[in-house]
C-alpha positions as CSV (number, residue, x, y, z in Angstrom):
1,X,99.6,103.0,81.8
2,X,100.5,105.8,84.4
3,X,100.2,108.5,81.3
4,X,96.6,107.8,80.9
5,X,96.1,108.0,84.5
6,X,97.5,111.4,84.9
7,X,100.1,109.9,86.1
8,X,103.1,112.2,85.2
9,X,105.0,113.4,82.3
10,X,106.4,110.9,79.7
11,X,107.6,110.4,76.1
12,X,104.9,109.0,73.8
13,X,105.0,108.1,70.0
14,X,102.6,111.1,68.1
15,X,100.8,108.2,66.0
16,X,99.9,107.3,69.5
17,X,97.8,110.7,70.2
18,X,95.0,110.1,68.4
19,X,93.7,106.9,70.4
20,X,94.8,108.6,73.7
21,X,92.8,112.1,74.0
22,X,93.5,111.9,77.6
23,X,96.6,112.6,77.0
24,X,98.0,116.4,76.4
25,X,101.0,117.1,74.1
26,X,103.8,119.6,75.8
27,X,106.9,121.5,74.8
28,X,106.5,120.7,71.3
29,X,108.6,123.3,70.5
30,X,111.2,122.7,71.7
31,X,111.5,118.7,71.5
32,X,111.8,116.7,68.8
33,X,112.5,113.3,68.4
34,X,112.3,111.0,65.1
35,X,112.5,107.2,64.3
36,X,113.9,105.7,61.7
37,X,113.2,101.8,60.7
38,X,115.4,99.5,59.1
39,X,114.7,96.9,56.7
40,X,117.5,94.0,57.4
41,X,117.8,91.7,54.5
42,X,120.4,88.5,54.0
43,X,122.1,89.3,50.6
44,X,121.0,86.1,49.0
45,X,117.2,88.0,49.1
46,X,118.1,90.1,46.2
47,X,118.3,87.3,43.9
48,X,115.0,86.2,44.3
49,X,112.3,88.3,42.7
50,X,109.4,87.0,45.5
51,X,111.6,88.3,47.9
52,X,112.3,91.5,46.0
53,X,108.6,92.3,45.1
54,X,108.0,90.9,48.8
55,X,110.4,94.2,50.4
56,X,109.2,96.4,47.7
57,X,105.6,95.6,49.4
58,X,106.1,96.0,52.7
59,X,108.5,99.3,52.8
60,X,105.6,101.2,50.7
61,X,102.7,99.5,53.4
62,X,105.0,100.8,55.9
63,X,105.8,103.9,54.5
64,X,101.5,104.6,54.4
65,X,100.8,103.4,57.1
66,X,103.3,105.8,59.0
67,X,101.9,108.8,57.0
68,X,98.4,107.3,58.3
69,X,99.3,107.5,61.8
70,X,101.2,110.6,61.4
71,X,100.7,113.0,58.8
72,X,102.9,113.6,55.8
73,X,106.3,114.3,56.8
């Protein structure tokens, strides 16, 4: 990655920091840029309680593991 290198300036992911220490965060004041996931279900899903439970399970492991990475929001 041309980042790590020294390379340049680019746009990098903040959960992303903490395994790159080469790498120095700038104009954080006055960028800002967020990301928003989706969950994309066939209608059919919410009939089945597997499927349900399933969702419910992997929004909330999602959910954690983004605070994880990033910090509560």
């Amino acid at each position: 990655m041309m980042l790590r290198a020294g390379g340049g300036v680019g746009i990098v992911h903040d959960f992303v920091l903490p395994f790159a220490p080469e790498l120095k965060p700038i104009l954080t004041d006055q960028i800002s840029l967020t990301r928003t996931f989706y969950l994309v279900r066939h209608a059919s899903d919410r009939r089945s309680d597997r499927l349900q439970r399933f969702a419910a399970l992997l929004v909330d492991g999602i959910r954690r593991e983004i605070v994880h990475l990033t910090g509560p929001a």
